[in-house]
C-alpha positions in Angstrom: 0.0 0.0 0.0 1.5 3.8 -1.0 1.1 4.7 2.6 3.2 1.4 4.1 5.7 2.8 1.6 5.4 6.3 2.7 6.3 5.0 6.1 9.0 2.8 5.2 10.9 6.0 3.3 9.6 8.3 6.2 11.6 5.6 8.8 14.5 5.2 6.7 15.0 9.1 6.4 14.8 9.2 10.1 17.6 7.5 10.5 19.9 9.4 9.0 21.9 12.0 10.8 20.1 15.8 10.1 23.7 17.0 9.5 23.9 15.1 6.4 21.0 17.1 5.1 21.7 20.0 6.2 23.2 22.3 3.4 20.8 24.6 1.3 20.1 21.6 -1.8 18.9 19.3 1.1 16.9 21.9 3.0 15.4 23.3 -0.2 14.3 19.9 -1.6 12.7 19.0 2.2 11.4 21.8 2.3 9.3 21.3 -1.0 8.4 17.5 -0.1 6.8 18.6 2.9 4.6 21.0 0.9 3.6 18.4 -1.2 2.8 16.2 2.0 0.9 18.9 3.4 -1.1 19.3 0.1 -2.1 15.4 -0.1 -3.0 15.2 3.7 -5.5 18.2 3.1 -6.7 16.9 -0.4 -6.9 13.6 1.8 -8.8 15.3 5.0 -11.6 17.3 2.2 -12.2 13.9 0.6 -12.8 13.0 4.8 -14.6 15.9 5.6 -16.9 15.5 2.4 -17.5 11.4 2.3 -18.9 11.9 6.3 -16.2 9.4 7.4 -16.1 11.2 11.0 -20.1 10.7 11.7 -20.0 7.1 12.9 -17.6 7.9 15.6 -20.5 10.7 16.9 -18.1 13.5 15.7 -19.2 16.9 15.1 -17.8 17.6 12.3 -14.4 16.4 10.4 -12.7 19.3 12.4 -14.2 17.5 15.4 -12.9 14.3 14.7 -9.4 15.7 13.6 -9.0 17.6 17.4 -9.7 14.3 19.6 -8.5 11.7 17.1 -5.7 13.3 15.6 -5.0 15.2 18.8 -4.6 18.4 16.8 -5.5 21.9 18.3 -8.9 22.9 17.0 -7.0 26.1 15.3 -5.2 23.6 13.0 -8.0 21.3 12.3 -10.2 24.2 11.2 -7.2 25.1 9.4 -7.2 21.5 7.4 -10.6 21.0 7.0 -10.5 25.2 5.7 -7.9 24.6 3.1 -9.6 21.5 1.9 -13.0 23.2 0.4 -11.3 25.9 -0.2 -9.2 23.3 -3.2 -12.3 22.8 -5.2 -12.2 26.4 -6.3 -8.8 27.1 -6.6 -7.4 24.4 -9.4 -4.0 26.1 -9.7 -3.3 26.4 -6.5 -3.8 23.1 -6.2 -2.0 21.6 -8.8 0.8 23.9 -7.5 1.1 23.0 -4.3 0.8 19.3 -5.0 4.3 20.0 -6.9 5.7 21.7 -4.2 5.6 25.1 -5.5 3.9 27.0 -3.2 2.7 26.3 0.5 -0.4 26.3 2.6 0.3 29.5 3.7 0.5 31.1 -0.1 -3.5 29.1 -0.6 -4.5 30.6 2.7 -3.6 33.9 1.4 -5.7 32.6 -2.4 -8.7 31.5 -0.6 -9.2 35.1 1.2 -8.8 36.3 -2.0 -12.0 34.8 -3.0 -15.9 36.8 -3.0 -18.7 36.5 -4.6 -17.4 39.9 -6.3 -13.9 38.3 -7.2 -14.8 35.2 -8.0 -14.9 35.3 -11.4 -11.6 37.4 -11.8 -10.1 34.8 -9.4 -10.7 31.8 -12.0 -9.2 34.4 -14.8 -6.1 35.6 -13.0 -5.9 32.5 -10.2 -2.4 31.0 -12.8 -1.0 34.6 -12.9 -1.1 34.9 -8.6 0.1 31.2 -8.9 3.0 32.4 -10.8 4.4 35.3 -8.9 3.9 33.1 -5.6 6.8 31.2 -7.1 8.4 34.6 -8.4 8.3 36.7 -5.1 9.1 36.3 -1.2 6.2 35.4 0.6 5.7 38.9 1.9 6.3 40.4 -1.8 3.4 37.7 -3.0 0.8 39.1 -0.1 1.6 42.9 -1.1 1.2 41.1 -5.1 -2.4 40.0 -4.1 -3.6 43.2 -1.8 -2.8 45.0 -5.2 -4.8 42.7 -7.2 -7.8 42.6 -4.9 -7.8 46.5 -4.7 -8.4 46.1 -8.7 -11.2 43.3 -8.7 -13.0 44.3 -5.6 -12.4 48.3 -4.8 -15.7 49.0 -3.2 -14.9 45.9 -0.4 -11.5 46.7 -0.1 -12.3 50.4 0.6 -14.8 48.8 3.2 -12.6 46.5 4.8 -10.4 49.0 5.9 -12.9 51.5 7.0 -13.9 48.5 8.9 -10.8 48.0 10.7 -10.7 51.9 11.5 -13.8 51.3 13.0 -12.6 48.5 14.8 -9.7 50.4 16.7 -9.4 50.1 20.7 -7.6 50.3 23.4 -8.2 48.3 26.7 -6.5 49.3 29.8 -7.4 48.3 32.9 -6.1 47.9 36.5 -5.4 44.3 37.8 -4.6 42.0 41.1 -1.7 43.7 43.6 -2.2 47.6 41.0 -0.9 45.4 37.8 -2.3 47.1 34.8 -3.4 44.8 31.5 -3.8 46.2 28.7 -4.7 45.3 24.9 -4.9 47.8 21.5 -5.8 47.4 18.1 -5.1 50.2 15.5 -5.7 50.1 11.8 -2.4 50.2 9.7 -2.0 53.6 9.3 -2.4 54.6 12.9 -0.5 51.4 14.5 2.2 52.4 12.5 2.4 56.0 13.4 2.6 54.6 17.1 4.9 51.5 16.7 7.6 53.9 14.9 7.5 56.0 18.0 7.6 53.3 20.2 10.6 51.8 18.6 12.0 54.8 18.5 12.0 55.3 21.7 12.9 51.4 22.7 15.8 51.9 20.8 17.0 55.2 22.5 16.4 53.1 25.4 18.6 50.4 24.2 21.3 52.3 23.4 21.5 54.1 27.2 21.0 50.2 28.1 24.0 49.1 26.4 26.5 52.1 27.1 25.9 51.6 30.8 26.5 48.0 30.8 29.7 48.5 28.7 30.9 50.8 31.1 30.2 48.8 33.9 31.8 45.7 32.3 34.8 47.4 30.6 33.8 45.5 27.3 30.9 44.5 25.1 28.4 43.4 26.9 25.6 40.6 26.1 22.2 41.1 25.6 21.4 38.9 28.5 23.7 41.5 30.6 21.6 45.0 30.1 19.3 46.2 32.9 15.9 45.4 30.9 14.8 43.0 29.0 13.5 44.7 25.2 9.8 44.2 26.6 10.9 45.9 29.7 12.0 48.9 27.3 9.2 48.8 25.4 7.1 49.4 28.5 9.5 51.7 29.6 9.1 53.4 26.0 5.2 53.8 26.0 5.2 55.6 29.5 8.1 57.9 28.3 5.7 58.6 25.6 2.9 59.4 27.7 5.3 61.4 30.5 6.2 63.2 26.8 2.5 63.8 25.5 2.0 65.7 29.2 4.8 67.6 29.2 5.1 69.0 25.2 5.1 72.8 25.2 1.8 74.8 24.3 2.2 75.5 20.7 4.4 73.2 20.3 4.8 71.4 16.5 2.4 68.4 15.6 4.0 65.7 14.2 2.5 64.4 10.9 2.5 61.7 8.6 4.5 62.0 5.8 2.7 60.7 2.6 5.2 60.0 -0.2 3.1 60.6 -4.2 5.6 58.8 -6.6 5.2 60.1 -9.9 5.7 57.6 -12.8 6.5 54.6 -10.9 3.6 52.6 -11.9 4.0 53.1 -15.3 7.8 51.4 -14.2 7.2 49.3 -11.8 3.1 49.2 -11.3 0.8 50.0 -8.6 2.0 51.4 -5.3 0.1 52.4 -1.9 1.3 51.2 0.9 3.0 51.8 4.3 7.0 52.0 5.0 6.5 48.8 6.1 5.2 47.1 2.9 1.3 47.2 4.2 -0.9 47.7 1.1 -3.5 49.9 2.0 -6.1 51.0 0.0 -5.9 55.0 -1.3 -9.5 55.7 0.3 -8.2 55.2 3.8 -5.6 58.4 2.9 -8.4 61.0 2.8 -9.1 60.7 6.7 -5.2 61.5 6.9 -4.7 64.6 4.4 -5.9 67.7 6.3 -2.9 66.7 9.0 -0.3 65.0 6.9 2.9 66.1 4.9 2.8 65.5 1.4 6.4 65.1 -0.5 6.8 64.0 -4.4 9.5 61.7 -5.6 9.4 62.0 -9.6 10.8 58.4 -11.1 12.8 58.5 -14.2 14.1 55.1 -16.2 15.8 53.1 -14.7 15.5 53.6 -10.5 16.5 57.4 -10.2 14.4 59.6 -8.1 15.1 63.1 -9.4 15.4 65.1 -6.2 24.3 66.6 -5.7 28.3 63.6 -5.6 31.2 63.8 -3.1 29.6 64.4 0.1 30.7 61.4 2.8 27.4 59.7 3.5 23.8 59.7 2.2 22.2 62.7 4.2 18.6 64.3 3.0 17.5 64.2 0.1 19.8 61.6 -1.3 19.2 59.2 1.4 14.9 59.9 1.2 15.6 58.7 -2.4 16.8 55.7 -2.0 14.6 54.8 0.8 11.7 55.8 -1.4 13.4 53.7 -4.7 14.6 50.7 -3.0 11.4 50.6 0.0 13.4 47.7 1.8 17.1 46.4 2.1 18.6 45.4 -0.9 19.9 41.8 0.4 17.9 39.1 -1.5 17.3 37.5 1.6 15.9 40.3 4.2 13.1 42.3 4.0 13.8 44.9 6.2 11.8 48.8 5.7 14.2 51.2 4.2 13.7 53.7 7.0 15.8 51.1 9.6 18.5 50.9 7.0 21.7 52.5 6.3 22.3 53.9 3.0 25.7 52.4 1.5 27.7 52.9 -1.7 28.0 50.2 -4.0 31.5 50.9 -4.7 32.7 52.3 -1.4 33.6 55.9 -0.6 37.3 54.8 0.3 37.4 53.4 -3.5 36.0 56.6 -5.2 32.6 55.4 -5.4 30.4 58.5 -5.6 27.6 59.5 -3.1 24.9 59.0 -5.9 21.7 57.5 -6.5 23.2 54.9 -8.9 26.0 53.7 -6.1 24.0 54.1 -3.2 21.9 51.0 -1.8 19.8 50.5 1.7 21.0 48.1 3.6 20.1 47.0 7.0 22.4 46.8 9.9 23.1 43.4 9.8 24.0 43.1 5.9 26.3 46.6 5.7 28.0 45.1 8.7 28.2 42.0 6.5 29.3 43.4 3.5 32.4 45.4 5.4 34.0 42.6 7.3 37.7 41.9 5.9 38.8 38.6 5.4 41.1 36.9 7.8 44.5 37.5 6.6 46.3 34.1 4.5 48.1 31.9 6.8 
């Protein structure tokens, strides 16, 4: 039977040391087979769910039956049962992820995709989203589909989000021995006006942190060695900002939002609205905002420049808004941090001649500049 053989390869692979498949070919191709696992089990549970296998055992429902015989939690069996209906209407998704191609998470992100308003683009665009799931990062393939939603459904996308401005809150409350608990939710646009404050702050925090332990210490200190913990700052953070928002002098300058307009880049690169972060919003949810924010525009010209002068040290202004605003994230294949957290660096560096330019300059975040500038350990 293919499932005794299933667990014969399964126990055979088991007993091989994990070291000996543990370089990128191995990881990659592991990787892929459990996608394909994951597709057959769910193709496997919706043919489950749908024949009524689970009713003589007096389950529920197939999700039933999958959290007390399977012992999974009921999140995950919702999840299974979920993804299995949602197959019959997604046929290259499907056949995708049955090769390995994409992942359950990329079909969760299909199936939410699909209305009785989108529905009918869905079947006519499904292989194109299918595609640039295998094209982009997983992040990059979510932004990918906001866009394409905002196209096929603009009237529910608008709606959503004034939904979720609707839905903003903040619970505060005091607790057992003067503990206070609290919870918030904030639509995009207004969780990340405070999140950039807070981490502003934190990291202020962190940096006091870290100079007083290295004094202390006489050298570089751990992370496990500063006075507080980063959710300790954080906390720390959000009542500096409160001490702050008591204190700020009458007449004192309202920070704003600063909205970027990029002019020509969808006829380069396509459509654009979305956050520093990468969340797509959709342009409605802006109007609220205008009367308060900043408005700046960044004119794109073939290939990347963003018209906004060379031998200037570092990227400072104008020149560094540019490339923030070109490149929107560091330029490392692999990361996928905001532009704003990054560090503008030349492609050819300063100490070679390069020029402080759009054309040499790059954002990259701490970690890969750092990476990019460590020498090589002298021969012998």
């Amino acid at each position: 039977m293919e499932l005794d053989a299933l667990v014969e390869a399964l126990d055979a692979l088991c007993e091989v040391d994990p070291a000996t498949v543990a370089d990128t070919e191995s990881i990659e191709v592991l990787q892929r087979q459990l996608a394909r696992l994951d597709a057959l089990v769910t193709q496997a549970t919706a043919a489950f769910d749908t024949a009524g296998n689970w009713v003589p055992d007096g389950a529920r429902n197939a999700a039933a039956w999958l959290t007390w015989r399977c012992r999974l939690p009921r999140g995950e069996a919702r999840r299974q049962v979920r993804r299995g209906r949602a197959l019959s209407h997604l046929g290259a998704s499907r056949t995708a992820w049955v090769a390995g191609d994409i992942t359950g998470a990329h079909l969760d992100v299909m199936a939410g995709l699909r209305s009785e308003v989108t529905s009918e683009s869905l079947e006519r665009d499904e292989q194109l989203l299918v595609n640039q799931a295998g094209d982009l990062s997983f992040q990059g393939f979510v932004r990918a589909t906001s866009y394409w939603r905002q196209l096929a459904d603009p009237d529910g996308e608008a709606g959503d989000a004034e939904a979720a401005r609707a839905g903003r809150d903040v619970y505060l409350a005091q607790s057992y021995q003067g503990m206070w608990l609290g919870q918030m939710t904030l639509d995009p646009i207004s969780g990340s006006i405070v999140a950039g404050e807070l981490e502003r702050l934190e990291q202020a925090l962190f940096a006091a942190d870290w100079q007083e332990a290295e004094a202390s210490l006489g050298r570089r200190p751990l992370h496990a060695e500063l006075a507080r913990t980063s959710a300790q700052r954080r906390a720390d953070a959000l009542v500096e900002m409160a001490t702050r928002s008591k204190i700020a002098p009458r007449g004192g300058r309202y920070p704003a939002p600063l909205f970027t307009v990029l002019v020509g880049w969808e006829t380069l690169h396509g459509r654009v609205c979305e956050l520093g972060d990468g969340t797509v919003i959709p342009p409605s949810v802006l109007t609220d905002w205008l009367d308060v924010a900043e408005l700046e525009r960044a004119v794109f010209t073939p290939p990347r420049r963003v018209e906004i002068g060379a031998r200037t040290r570092l990227f400072t202004g104008a020149a560094r808004r540019a490339l923030e605003v070109r490149d929107r994230q560091c330029a490392h294949d692999t990361c996928e941090v905001p532009s704003a957290a990054c560090q503008a660096d030349h492609i050819l560096p300063f100490a070679m001649g390069g020029p402080t330019t759009q054309d040499n300059g790059r954002m990259l975040c701490g970690f890969h500049n750092r990476l990019r500038n460590q020498r090589p350990p002298p021969d012998g």
